[in-house]
MOPAC internal coordinates of N, CA, C and O (Angstrom, degrees):
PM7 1SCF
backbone

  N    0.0000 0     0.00 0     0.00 0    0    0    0
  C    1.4519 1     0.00 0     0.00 0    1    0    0
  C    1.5281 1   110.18 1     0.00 0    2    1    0
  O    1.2310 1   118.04 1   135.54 1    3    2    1
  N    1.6031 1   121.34 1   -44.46 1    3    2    1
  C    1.3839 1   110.04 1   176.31 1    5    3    2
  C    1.8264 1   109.34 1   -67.17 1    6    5    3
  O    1.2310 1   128.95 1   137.72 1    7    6    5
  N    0.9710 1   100.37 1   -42.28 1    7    6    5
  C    2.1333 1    94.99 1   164.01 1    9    7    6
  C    1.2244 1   113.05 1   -15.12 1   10    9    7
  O    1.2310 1   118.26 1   114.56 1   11   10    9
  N    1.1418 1   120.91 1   -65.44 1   11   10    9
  C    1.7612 1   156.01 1  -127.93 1   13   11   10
  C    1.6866 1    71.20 1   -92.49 1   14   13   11
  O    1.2310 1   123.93 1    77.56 1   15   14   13
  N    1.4609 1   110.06 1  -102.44 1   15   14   13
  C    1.6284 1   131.36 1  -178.83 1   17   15   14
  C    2.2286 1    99.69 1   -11.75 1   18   17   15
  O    1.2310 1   130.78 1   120.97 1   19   18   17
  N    1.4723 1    96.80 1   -59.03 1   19   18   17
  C    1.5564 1    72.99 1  -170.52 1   21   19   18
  C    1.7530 1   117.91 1   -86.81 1   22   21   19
  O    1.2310 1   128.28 1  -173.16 1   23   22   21
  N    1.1572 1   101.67 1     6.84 1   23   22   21
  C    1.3152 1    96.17 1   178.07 1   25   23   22
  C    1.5127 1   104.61 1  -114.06 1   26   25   23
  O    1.2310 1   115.53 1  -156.92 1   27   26   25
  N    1.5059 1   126.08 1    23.08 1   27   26   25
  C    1.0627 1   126.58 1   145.82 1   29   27   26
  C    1.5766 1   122.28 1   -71.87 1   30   29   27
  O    1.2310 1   129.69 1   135.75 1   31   30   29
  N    1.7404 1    98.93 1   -44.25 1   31   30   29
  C    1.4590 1   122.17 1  -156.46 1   33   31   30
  C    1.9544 1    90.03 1   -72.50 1   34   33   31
  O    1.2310 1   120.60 1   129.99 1   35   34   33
  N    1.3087 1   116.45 1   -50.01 1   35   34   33
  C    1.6396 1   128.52 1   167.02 1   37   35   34
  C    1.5404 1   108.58 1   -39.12 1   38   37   35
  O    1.2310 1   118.20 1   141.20 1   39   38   37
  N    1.1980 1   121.03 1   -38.80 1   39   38   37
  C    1.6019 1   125.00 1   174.52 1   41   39   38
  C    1.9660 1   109.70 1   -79.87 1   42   41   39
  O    1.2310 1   136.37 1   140.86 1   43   42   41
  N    1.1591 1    85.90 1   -39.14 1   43   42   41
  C    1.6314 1    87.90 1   167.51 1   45   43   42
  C    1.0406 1   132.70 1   -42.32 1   46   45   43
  O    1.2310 1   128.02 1   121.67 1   47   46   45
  N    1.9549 1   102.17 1   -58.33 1   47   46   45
  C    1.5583 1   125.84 1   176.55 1   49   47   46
  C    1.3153 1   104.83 1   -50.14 1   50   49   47
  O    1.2310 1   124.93 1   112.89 1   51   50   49
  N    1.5553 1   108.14 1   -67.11 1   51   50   49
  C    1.9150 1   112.66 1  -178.99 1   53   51   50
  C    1.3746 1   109.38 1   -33.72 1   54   53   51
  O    1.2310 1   121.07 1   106.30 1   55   54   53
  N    1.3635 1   115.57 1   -73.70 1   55   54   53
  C    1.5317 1   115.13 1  -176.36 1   57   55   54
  C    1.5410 1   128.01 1   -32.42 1   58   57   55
  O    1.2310 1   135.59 1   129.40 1   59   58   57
  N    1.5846 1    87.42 1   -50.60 1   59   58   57
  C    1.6613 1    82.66 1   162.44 1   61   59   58
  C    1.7840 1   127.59 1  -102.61 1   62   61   59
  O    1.2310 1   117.87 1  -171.64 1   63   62   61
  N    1.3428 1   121.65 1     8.36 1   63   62   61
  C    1.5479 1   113.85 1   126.78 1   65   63   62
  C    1.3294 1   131.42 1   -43.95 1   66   65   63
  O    1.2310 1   117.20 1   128.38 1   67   66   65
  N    1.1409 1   122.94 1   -51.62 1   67   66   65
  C    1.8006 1   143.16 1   171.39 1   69   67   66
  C    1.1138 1   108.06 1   -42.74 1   70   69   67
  O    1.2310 1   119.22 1   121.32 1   71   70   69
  N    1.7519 1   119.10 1   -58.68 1   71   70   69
  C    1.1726 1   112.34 1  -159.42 1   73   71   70
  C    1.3721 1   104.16 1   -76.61 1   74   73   71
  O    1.2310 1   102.77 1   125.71 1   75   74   73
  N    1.0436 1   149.19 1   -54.29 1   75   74   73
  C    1.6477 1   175.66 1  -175.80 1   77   75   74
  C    1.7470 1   100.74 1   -31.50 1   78   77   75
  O    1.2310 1   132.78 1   118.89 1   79   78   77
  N    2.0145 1    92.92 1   -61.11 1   79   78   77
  C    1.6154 1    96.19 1   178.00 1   81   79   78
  C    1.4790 1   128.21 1   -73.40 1   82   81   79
  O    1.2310 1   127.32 1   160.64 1   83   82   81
  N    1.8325 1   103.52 1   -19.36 1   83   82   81
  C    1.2198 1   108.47 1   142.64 1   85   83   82
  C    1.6796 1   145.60 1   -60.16 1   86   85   83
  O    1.2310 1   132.67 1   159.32 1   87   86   85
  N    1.5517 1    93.14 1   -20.68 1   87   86   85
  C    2.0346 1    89.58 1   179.51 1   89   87   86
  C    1.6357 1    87.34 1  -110.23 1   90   89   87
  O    1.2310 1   121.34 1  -168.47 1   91   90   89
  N    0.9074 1   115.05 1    11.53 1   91   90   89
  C    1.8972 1   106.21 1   158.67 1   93   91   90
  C    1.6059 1   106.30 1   -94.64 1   94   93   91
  O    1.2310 1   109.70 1   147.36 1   95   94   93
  N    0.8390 1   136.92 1   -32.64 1   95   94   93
  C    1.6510 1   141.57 1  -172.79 1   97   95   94
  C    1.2999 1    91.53 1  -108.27 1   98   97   95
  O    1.2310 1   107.68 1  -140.43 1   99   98   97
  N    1.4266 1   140.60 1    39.57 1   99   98   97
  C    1.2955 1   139.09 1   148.46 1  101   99   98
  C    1.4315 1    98.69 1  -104.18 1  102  101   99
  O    1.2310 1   123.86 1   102.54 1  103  102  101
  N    1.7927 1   110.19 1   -77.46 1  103  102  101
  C    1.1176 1   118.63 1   163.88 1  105  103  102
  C    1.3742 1   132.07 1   -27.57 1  106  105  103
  O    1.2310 1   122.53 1   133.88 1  107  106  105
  N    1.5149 1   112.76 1   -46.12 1  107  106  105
  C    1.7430 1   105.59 1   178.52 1  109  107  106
  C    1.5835 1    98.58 1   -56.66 1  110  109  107
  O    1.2310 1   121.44 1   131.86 1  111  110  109
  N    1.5199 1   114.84 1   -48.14 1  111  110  109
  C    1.3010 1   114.66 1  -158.84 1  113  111  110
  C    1.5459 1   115.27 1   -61.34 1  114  113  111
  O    1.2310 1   124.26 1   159.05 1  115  114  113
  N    1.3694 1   109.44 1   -20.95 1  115  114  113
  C    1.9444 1   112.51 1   176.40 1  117  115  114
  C    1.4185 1    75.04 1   -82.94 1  118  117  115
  O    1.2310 1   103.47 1   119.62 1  119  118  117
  N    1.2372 1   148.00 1   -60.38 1  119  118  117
  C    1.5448 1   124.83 1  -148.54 1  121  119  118
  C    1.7842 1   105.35 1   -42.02 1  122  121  119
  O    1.2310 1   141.14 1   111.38 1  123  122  121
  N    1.1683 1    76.58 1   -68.62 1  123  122  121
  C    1.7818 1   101.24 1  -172.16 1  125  123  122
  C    1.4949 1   103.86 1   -59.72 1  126  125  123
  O    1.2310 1    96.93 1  -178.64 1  127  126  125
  N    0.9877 1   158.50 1     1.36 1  127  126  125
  C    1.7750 1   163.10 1   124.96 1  129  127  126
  C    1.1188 1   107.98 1   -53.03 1  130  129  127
  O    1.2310 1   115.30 1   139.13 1  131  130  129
  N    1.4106 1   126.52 1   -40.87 1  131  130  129
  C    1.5074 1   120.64 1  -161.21 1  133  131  130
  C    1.0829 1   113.88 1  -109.72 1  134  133  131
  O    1.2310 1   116.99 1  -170.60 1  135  134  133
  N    1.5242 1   123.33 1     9.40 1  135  134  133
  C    1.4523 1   165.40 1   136.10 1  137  135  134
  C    2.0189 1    89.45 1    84.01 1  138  137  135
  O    1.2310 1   127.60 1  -130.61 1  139  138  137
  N    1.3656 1   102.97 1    49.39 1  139  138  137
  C    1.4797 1   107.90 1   153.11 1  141  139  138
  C    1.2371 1   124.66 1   -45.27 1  142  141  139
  O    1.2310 1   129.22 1    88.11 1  143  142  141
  N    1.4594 1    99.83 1   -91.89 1  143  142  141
  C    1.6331 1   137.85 1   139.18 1  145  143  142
  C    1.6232 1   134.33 1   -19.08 1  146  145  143
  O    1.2310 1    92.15 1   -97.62 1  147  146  145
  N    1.4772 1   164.84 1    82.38 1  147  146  145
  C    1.0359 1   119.66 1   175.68 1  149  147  146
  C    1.5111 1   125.52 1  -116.01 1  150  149  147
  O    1.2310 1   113.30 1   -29.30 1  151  150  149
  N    1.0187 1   130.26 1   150.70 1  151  150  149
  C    1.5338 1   131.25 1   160.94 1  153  151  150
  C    1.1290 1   135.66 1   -61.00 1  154  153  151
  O    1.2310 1   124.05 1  -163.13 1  155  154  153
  N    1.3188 1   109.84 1    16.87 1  155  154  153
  C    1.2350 1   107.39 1  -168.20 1  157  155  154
  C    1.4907 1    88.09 1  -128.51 1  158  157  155
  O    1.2310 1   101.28 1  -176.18 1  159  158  157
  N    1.4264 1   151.70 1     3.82 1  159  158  157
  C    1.2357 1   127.38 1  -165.87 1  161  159  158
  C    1.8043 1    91.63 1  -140.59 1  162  161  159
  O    1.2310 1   123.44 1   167.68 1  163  162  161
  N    1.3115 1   111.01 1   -12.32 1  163  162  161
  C    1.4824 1   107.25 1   176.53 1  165  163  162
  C    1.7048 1   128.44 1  -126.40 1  166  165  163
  O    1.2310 1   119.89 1   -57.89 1  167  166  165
  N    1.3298 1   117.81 1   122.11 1  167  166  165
  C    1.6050 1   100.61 1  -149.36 1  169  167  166
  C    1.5832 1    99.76 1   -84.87 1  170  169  167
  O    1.2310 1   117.28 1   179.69 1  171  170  169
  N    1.4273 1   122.78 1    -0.31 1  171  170  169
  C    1.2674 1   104.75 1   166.39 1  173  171  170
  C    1.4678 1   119.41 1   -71.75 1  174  173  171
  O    1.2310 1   132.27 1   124.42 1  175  174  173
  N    1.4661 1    93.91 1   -55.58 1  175  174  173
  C    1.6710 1    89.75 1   170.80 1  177  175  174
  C    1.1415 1   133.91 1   -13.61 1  178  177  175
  O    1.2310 1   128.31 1   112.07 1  179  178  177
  N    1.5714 1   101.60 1   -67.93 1  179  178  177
  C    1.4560 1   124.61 1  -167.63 1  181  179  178
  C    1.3052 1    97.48 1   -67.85 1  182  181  179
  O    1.2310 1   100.06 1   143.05 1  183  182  181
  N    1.4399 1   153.68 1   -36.95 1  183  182  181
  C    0.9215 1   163.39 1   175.12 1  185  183  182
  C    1.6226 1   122.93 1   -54.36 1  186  185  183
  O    1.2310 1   123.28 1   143.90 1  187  186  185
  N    1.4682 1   111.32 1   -36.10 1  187  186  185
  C    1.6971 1   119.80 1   177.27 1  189  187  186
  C    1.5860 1    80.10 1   -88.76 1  190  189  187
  O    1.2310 1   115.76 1   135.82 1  191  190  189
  N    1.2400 1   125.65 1   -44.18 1  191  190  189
  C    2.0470 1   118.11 1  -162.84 1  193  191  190
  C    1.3534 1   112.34 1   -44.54 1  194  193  191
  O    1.2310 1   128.54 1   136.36 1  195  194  193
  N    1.8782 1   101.16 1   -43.64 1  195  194  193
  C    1.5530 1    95.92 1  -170.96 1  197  195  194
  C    1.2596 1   105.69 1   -95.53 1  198  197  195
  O    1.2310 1   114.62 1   142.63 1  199  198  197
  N    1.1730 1   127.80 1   -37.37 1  199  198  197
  C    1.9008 1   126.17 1   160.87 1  201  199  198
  C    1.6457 1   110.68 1   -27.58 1  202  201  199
  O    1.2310 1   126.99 1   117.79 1  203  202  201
  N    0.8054 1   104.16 1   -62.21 1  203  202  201
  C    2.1634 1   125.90 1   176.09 1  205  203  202
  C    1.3667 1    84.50 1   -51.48 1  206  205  203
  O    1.2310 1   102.16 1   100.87 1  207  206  205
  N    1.4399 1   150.23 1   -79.13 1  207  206  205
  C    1.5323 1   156.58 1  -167.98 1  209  207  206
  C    1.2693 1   124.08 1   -48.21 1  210  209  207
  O    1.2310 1   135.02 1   152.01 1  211  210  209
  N    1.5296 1    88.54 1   -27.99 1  211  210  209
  C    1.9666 1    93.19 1   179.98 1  213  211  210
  C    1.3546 1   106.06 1   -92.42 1  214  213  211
  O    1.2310 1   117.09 1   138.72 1  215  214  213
  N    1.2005 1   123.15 1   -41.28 1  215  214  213
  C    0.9046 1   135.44 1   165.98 1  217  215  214
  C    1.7436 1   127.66 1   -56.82 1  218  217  215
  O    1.2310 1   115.00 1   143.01 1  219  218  217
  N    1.2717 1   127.08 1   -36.99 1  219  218  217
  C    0.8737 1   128.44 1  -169.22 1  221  219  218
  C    1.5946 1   102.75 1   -90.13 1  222  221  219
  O    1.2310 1   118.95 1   136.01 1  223  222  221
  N    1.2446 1   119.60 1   -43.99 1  223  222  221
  C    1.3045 1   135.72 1  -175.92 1  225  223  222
  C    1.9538 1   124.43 1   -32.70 1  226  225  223
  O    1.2310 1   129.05 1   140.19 1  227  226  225
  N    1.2782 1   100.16 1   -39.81 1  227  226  225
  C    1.7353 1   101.78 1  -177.51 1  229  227  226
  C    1.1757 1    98.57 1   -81.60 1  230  229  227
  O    1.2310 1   111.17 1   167.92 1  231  230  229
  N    1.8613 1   134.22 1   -12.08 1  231  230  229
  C    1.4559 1   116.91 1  -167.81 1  233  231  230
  C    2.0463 1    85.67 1  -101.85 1  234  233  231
  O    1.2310 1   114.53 1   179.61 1  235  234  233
  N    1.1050 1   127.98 1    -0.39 1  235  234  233
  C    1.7559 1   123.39 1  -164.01 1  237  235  234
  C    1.6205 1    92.86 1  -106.93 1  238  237  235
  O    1.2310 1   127.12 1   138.07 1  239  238  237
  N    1.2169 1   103.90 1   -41.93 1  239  238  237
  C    1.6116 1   105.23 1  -176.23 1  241  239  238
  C    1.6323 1   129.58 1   -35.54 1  242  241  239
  O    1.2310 1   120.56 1   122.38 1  243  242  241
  N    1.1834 1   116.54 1   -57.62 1  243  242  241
  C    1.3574 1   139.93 1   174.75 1  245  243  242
  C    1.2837 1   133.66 1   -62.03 1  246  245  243
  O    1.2310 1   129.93 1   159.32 1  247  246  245
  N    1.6918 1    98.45 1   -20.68 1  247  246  245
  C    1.3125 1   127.72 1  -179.58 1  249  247  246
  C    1.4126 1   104.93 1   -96.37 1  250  249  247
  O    1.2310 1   132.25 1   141.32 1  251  250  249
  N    1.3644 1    93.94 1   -38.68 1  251  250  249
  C    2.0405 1    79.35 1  -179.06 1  253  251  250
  C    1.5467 1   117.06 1   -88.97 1  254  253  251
  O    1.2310 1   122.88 1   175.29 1  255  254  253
  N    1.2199 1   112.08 1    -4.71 1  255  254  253
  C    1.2654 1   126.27 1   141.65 1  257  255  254
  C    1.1994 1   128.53 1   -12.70 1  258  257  255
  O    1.2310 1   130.20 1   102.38 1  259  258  257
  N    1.8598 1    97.94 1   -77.62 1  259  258  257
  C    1.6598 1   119.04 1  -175.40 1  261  259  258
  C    1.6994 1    95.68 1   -72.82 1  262  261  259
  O    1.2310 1   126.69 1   111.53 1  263  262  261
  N    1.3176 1   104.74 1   -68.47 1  263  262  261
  C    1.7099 1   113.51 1  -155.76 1  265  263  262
  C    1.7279 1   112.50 1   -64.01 1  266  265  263
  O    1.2310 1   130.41 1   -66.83 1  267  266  265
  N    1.7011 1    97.53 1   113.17 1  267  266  265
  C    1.4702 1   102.58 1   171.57 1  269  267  266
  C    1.3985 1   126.01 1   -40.78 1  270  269  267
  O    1.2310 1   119.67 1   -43.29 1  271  270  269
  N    1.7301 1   118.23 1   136.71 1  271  270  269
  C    1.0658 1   112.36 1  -165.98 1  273  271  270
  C    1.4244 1   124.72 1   -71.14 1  274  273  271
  O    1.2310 1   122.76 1   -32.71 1  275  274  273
  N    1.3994 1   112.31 1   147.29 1  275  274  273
  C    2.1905 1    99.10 1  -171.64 1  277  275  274
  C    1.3401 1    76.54 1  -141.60 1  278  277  275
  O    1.2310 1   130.49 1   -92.92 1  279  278  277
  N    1.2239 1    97.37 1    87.08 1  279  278  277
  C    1.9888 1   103.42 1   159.13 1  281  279  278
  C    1.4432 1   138.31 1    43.96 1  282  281  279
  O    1.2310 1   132.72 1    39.70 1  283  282  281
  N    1.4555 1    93.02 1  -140.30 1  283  282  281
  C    1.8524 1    86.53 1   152.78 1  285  283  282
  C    1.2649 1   128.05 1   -64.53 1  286  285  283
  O    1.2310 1   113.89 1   147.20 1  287  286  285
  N    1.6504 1   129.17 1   -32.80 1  287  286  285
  C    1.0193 1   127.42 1   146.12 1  289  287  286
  C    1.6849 1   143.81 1    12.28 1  290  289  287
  O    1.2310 1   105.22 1  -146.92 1  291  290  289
  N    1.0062 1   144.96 1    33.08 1  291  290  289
  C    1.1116 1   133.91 1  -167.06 1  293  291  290
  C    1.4348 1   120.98 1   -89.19 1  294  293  291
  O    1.2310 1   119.16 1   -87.40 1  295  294  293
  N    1.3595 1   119.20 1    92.60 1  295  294  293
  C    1.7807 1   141.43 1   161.15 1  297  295  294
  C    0.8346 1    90.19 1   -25.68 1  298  297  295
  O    1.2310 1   111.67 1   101.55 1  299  298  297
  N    2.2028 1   133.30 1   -78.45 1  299  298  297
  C    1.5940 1   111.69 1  -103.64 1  301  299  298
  C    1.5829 1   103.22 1   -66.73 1  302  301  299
  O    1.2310 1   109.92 1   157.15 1  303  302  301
  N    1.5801 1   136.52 1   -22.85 1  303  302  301
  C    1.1391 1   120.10 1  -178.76 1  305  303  302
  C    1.4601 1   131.15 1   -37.20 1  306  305  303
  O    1.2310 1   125.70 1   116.73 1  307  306  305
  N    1.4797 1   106.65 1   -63.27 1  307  306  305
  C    0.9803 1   155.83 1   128.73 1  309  307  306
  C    2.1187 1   101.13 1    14.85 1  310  309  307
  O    1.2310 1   126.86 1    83.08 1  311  310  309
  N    0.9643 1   104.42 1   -96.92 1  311  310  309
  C    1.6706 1   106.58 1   151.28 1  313  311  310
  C    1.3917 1   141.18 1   -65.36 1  314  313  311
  O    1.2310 1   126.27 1   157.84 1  315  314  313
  N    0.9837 1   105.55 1   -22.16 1  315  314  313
  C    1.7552 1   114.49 1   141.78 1  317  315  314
  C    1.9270 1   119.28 1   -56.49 1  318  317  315
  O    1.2310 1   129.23 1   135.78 1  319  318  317
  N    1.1756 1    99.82 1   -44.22 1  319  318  317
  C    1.4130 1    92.78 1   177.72 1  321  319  318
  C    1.6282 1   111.79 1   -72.18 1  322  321  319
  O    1.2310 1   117.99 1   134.98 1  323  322  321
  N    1.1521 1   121.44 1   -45.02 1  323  322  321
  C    1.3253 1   143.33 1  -168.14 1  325  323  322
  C    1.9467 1    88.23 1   -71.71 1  326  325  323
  O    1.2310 1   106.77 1   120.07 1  327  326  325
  N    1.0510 1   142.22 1   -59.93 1  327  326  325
  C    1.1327 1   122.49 1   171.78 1  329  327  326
  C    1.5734 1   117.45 1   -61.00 1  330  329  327
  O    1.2310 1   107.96 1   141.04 1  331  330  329
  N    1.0475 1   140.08 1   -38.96 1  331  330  329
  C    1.7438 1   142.30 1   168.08 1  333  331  330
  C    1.5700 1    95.38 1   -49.64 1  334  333  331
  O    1.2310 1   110.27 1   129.12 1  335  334  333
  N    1.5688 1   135.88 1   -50.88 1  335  334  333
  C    1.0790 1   142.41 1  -165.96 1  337  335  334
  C    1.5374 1   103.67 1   -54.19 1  338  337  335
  O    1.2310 1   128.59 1   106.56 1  339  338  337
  N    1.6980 1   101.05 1   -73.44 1  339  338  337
  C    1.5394 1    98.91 1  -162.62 1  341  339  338
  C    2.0298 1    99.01 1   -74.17 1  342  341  339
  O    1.2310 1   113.08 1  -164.16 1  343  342  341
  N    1.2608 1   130.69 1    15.84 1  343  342  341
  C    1.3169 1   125.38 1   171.57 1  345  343  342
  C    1.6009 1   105.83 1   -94.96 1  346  345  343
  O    1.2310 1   115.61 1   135.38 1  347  346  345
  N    1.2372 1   125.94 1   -44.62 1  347  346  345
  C    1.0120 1   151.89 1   149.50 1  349  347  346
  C    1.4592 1   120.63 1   -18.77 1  350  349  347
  O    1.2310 1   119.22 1    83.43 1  351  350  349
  N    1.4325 1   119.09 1   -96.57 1  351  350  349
  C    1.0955 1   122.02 1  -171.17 1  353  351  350
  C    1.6991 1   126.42 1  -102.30 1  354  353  351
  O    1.2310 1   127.07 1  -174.53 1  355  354  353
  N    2.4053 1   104.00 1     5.47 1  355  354  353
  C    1.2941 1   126.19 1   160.45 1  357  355  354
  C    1.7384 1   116.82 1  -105.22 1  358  357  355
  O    1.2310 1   122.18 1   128.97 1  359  358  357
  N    1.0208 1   113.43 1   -51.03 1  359  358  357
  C    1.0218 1   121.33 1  -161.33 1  361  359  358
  C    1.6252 1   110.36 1   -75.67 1  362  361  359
  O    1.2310 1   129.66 1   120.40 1  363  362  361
  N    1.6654 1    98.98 1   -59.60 1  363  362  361
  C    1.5933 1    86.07 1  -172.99 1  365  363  362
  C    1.9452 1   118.23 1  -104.11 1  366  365  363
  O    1.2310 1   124.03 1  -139.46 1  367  366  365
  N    1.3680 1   109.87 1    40.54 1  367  366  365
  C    1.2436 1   134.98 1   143.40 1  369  367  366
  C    1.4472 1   124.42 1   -71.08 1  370  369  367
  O    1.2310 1   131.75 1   129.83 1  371  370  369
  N    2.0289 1    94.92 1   -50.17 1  371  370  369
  C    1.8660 1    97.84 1   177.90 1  373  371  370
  C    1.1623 1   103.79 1   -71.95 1  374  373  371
  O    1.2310 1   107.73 1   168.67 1  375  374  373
  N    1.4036 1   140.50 1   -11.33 1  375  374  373
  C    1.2309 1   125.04 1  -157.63 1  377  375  374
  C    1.5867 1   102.15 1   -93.11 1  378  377  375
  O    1.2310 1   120.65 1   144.94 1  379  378  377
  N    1.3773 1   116.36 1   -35.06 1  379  378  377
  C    1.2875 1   125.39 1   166.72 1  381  379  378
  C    1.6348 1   134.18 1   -49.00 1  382  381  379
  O    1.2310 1   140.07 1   131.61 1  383  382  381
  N    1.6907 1    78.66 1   -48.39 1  383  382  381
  C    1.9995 1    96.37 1  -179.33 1  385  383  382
  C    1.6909 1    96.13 1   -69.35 1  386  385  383
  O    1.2310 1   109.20 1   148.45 1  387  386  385
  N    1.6858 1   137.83 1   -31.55 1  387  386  385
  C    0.9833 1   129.32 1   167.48 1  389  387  386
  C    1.4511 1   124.16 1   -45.71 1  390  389  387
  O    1.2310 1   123.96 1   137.82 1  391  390  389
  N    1.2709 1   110.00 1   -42.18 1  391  390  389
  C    1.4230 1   123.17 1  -152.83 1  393  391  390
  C    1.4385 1    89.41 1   -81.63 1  394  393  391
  O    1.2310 1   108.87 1   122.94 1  395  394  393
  N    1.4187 1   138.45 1   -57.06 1  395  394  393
  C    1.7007 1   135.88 1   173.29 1  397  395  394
  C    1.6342 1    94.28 1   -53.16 1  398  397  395
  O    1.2310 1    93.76 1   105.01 1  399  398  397
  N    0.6895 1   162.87 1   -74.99 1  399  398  397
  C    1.3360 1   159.05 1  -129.55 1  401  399  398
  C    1.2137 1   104.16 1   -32.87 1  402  401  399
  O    1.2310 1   102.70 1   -33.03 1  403  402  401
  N    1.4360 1   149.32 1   146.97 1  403  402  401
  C    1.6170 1   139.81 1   173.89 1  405  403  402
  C    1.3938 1   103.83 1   -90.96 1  406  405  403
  O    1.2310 1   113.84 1   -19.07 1  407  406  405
  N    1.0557 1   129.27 1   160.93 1  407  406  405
  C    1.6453 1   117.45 1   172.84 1  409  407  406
  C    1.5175 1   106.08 1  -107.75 1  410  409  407
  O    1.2310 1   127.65 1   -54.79 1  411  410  409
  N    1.0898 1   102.87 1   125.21 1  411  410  409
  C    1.9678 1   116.94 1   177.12 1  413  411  410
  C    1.2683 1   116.32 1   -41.72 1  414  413  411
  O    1.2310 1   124.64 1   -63.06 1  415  414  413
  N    1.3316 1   108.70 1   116.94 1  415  414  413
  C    1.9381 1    81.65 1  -178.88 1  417  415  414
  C    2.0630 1    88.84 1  -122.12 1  418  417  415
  O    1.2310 1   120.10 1   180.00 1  419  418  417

Protein backbone atom coordinates (compact mmCIF):
# COMPACT_ATOMS: atom_id res chain seq x y z
CA UNK A 1 0.00 0.00 0.00
CA UNK A 2 2.82 2.57 0.71
CA UNK A 3 4.16 1.52 -3.09
CA UNK A 4 0.81 2.57 -4.38
CA UNK A 5 0.83 6.00 -1.95
CA UNK A 6 4.36 6.97 -3.31
CA UNK A 7 3.94 6.37 -6.68
CA UNK A 8 0.84 8.25 -6.65
CA UNK A 9 2.62 11.30 -5.03
CA UNK A 10 5.58 10.57 -8.19
CA UNK A 11 2.54 11.00 -10.63
CA UNK A 12 1.65 14.12 -8.84
CA UNK A 13 5.16 15.61 -9.27
CA UNK A 14 4.96 14.73 -13.22
CA UNK A 15 1.63 16.31 -13.58
CA UNK A 16 2.78 19.24 -12.25
CA UNK A 17 6.17 19.23 -14.20
CA UNK A 18 3.85 19.02 -17.41
CA UNK A 19 1.82 21.61 -16.54
CA UNK A 20 4.57 24.33 -15.74
CA UNK A 21 6.60 23.14 -19.04
CA UNK A 22 3.47 23.61 -20.65
CA UNK A 23 2.69 27.42 -19.52
CA UNK A 24 6.44 28.07 -20.29
CA UNK A 25 6.13 26.95 -24.04
CA UNK A 26 2.88 28.88 -24.12
CA UNK A 27 4.44 31.96 -22.95
CA UNK A 28 7.73 31.64 -24.96
CA UNK A 29 5.38 31.15 -27.84
CA UNK A 30 3.38 34.77 -27.26
CA UNK A 31 6.98 36.00 -26.68
CA UNK A 32 8.14 34.87 -29.94
CA UNK A 33 4.62 36.03 -31.88
CA UNK A 34 4.81 39.31 -30.45
CA UNK A 35 8.32 39.34 -31.68
CA UNK A 36 9.68 40.27 -28.04
CA UNK A 37 11.96 37.47 -28.09
CA UNK A 38 13.52 36.10 -31.26
CA UNK A 39 14.80 32.81 -32.59
CA UNK A 40 16.42 33.76 -34.98
CA UNK A 41 19.28 35.90 -33.49
CA UNK A 42 19.88 33.84 -30.21
CA UNK A 43 20.88 30.14 -30.10
CA UNK A 44 19.74 29.68 -26.68
CA UNK A 45 16.47 30.70 -27.36
CA UNK A 46 16.06 28.72 -30.20
CA UNK A 47 17.34 25.97 -28.27
CA UNK A 48 14.66 25.91 -25.08
CA UNK A 49 11.89 26.68 -28.37
CA UNK A 50 12.64 23.41 -29.87
CA UNK A 51 13.36 21.44 -26.52
CA UNK A 52 9.72 23.03 -25.30
CA UNK A 53 8.45 21.54 -29.05
CA UNK A 54 9.74 18.19 -28.69
CA UNK A 55 8.63 17.89 -25.79
CA UNK A 56 5.43 19.40 -25.82
CA UNK A 57 4.38 17.91 -29.10
CA UNK A 58 3.04 14.09 -28.28
CA UNK A 59 0.71 15.71 -25.52
CA UNK A 60 -0.68 18.71 -28.60
CA UNK A 61 -0.77 16.12 -31.28
CA UNK A 62 -3.92 14.19 -30.56
CA UNK A 63 -5.67 17.12 -29.64
CA UNK A 64 -5.35 18.86 -32.76
CA UNK A 65 -6.50 15.94 -34.20
CA UNK A 66 -10.00 16.23 -32.56
CA UNK A 67 -10.26 20.18 -32.31
CA UNK A 68 -11.42 21.99 -35.52
CA UNK A 69 -8.94 24.08 -36.99
CA UNK A 70 -9.17 28.10 -35.93
CA UNK A 71 -6.14 29.44 -37.61
CA UNK A 72 -3.53 30.95 -35.83
CA UNK A 73 -5.35 29.96 -32.99
CA UNK A 74 -3.92 27.15 -31.22
CA UNK A 75 -6.34 25.48 -28.27
CA UNK A 76 -4.56 22.17 -27.85
CA UNK A 77 -2.61 23.73 -24.85
CA UNK A 78 -5.35 24.98 -23.60
CA UNK A 79 -6.96 21.28 -23.16
CA UNK A 80 -3.94 19.78 -22.30
CA UNK A 81 -3.88 21.81 -19.25
CA UNK A 82 -7.49 21.24 -18.42
CA UNK A 83 -6.86 17.46 -18.80
CA UNK A 84 -3.47 17.47 -16.35
CA UNK A 85 -5.95 19.61 -14.13
CA UNK A 86 -8.91 17.36 -13.72
CA UNK A 87 -6.08 14.21 -13.52
CA UNK A 88 -4.36 16.10 -11.10
CA UNK A 89 -6.39 17.51 -8.62
CA UNK A 90 -9.78 14.79 -9.65
CA UNK A 91 -8.63 11.85 -10.64
CA UNK A 92 -5.59 10.92 -8.80
CA UNK A 93 -6.89 12.17 -5.35
CA UNK A 94 -9.91 9.48 -5.86
CA UNK A 95 -7.53 7.04 -6.48
CA UNK A 96 -5.82 7.69 -3.21
CA UNK A 97 -8.99 8.24 -0.97
CA UNK A 98 -9.73 4.58 -2.49
CA UNK A 99 -6.67 3.10 -1.46
CA UNK A 100 -7.29 4.28 2.61
CA UNK A 101 -10.70 3.15 2.42
CA UNK A 102 -11.02 0.05 5.04
CA UNK A 103 -12.80 -2.79 3.47
CA UNK A 104 -16.19 -3.81 5.28
CA UNK A 105 -16.02 -7.04 6.45
Amino acid sequence: MALLVVLLKIVQVLLGVATWIILIQAILSWLIAFNVISIHNSDAVRQVWYALQKITEPFYRPIRRILPDFGALDLSPLVVLLILYILSNIIVPAIAAQLFIAPVI
